[in-house]
Each structure stands twice: as structure tokens, then as C-alpha cells.
N, C-alpha and C positions, 0 to 999 in steps of 0.2 A: 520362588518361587515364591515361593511366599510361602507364608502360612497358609496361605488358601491365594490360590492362583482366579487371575480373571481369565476364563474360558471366553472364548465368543460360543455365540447360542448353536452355532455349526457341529459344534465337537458332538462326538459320533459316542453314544453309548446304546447298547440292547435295551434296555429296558426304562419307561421315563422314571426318575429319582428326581426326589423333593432338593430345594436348598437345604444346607445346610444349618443347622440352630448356631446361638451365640458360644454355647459350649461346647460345640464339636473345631467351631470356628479356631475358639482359642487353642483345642488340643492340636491344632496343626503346627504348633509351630516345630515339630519336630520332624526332619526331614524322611524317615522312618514312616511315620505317622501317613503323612502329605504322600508318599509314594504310595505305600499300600494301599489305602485309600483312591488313590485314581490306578491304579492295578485293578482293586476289588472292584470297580464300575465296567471296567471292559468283561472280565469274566471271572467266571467264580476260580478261585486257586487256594491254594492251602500255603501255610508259615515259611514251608521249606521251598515252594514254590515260589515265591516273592522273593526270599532270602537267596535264591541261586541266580533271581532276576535283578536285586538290586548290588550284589556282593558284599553281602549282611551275614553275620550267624543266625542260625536258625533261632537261638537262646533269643537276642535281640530284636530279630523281626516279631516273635513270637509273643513278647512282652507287650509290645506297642499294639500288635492287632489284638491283646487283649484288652488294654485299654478304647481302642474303638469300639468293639462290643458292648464291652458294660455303657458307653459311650450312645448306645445303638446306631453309629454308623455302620456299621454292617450286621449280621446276621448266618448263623450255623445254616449250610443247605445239607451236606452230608460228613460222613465221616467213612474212611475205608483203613485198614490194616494194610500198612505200608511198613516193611521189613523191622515184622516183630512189633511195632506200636500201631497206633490209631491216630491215623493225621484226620486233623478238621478241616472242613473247604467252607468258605466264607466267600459271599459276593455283598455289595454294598447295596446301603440303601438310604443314601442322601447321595449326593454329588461335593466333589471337595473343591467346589469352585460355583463361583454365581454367575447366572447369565448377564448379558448387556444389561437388560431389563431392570433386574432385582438388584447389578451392582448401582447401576446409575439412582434407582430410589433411596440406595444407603445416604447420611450424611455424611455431611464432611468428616467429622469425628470420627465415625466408624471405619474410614474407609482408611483412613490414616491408624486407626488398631489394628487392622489388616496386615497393611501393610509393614507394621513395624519390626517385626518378628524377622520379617525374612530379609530387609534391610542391615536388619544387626547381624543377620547369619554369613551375608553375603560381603561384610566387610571384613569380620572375623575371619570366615576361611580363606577371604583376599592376603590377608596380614599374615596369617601363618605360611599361607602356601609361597610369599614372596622371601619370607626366611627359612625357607627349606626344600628349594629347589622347585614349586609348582610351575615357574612361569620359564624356566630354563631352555622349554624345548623352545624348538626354534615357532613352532606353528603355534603356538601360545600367541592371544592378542589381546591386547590393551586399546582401545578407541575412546575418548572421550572429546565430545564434538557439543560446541555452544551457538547457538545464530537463533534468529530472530525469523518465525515465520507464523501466515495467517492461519485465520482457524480453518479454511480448507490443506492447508500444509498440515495443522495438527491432524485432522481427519488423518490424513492419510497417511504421517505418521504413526498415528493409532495402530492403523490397517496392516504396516507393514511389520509393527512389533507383533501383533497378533498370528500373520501368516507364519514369521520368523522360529517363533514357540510351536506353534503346528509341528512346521518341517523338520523341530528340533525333536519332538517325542517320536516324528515317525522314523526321524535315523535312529533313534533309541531304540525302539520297538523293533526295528531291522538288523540289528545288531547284535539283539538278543536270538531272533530269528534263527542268524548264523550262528551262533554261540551255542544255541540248541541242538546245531545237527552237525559239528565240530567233534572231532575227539578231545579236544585241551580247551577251557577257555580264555581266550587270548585279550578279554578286555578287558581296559586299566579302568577305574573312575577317573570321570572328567565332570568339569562345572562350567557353565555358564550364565551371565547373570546378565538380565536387561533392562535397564532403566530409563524410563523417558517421565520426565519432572521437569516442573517450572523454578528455575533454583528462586534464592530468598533474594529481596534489593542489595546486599551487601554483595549477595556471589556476582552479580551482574554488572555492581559497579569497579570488581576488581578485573573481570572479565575485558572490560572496556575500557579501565587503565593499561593492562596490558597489550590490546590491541593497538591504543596511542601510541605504549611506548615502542610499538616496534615499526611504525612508521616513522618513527623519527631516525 
């Protein structure tokens, strides 16, 4: 995910919201953070609303959308008395992700601090989940694929990570749908993680020993 995901300029919000600052950037690296945050951009919802949406405790959701606040990525619209307390409703007001545009003028530098957060997260919970049964079911998948294409093949593998993320929040978002008008709710967490990277000269030259050795 990132710490901050790259959106294409398509993604659908109500209201236009600015980039993100370099401090809102960093506070994404917590997965918490990064959802509520692209929650609070579609519509306003309150701690316990996101916490039934992500399979959070309310204590937990509740922590983190306070740090967005004081943060001012989001902002207080109303508050209502909800069984005996006073829930708060918060919609955003940055975006937790950069357009084509605004990512493409980052440098290199930055765009690898971005990235690095969710690289680490995405290995971590690779690691744990393979010592404790994540990848067990059958429909769990593993693909790692290396070749050599031009920059209209990158294009368009660009395009096709892009569409991929799309179709991925809206079975999300459809999921919760039914989960909403369910009696029980029947969803596990699950992860997904997508990578498309030019590895380093040493990944390339093992890549291509290996290839040899298996012609022979």
C-alpha cells in the first residue's frame, strides 16, 4: 500500500482535496492511518464506522484518526449521541495519495521514502503469515515473474497495476456492502501486495544465470 498509495487521477472522490504534505505523508505508514484516511475521502463516517469497516477496535481506529486530526488531514463535520456517548464524524481533507501529475514531479529520493514503509510492511506480514498458516488455503497465490520489456510494455504494465488496485478496493468496498446488510459478518482480512520494480544489476545477473542453468 504504501504509506501513501499512487492513485491514477481517475479515482472518484466528492469533493476536490489538496496533496498531501510531507508530514501527513510520513504519518501513513500505518496501515490504520492509510485506510481511514482513503475511508474519510469517500464520505464522512465516524471511529466506529471505519473500525466495523476495517475489523479494527474502536479504541484503535480511534487513536490513529486522532492523530490525522491534530495532523489536519481530516477535520470534525458533526457529532451525534450514539448509545449513551457522542461519536464524532470526520471527512478528509487532503487525499492519501498523489496524482500521475504531482507523483511524477517527486524525485527520485522522495519517491523511494514513499515507498519504503509499505515495502517493509509488506514483507513483514509476508514472513509472519508464511509461519502461521497465511498462505495455507488453497486460493492463496504466490507469482513472482522476471522478463525483459520496452517502455510501451512498461506503459502498459503501469496501466494494468493500476486498473488491478482499482478492481481491488471496489471488491473491498462490495464486500463491506454485503457485510452491512448481513446478519453475522462473515469477512476474514486478507492482503494483497503489488510490485512492479526494475530489480538491481546483481538481481538480473542471477536471474540470467539461472535461466542458462536450466537450458542446459
Amino acid at each position: 500500500m504504501p504509506s501513501v498509495d499512487k492513485k491514477r487521477s481517475t479515482a472518484k472522490t466528492r469533493r476536490r482535496l489538496g496533496a498531501p504534505s510531507e508530514r501527513i505523508v510520513k504519518s501513513m505508514n500505518h496501515p490504520i492511518r492509510f485506510s481511514a484516511l482513503s475511508i474519510l475521502t469517500e464520505r464522512v463516517a465516524s471511529p466506529s464506522d471505519i473500525a466495523q469497516e476495517l475489523g479494527e477496535t474502536v479504541g484503535a481506529v480511534a487513536y490513529h484518526v486522532r492523530i490525522l486530526r491534530d495532523l489536519g488531514a481530516i477535520e470534525l463535520v458533526d457529532t451525534a449521541q450514539r448509545r449513551g456517548a457522542t461519536e464524532s464524524y470526520y471527512r478528509a481533507t487532503v487525499r492519501p495519495w498523489y496524482s500521475d501529475e504531482e507523483y511524477t514531479r517527486l524525485p527520485a529520493r522522495r519517491r523511494r521514502e514513499l515507498f519504503a514503509p509499505t515495502i517493509r510492511t509488506v514483507v513483514d506480514d509476508a514472513v509472519r503469515a508464511l509461519a502461521n498458516g497465511g498462505f495455507d488455503d488453497p486460493r492463496a497465490h504466490v507469482t513472482r515473474t522476471a522478463f525483459d520489456v520496452d517502455a510501451h510494455g512498461r506503459e502498459e504494465l503501469a496501466e494494468l497495476m493500476t486498473q488491478t488496485a482499482a478492481r481491488i478496493a471496489e471488491i473491498q468496498s462490495e464486500s463491506a456492502g454485503r457485510a452491512a446488510g448481513a446478519k453475522k459478518d462473515s469477512r476474514k482480512r486478507t492482503e494483497v501486495a503489488l510490485l512492479h520494480f526494475t530489480p538491481t544489476p546483481a538481481a538480473k545477473e542471477r536471474s540470467a544465470a539461472r535461466r542458462r542453468a536450466a537450458r542446459r
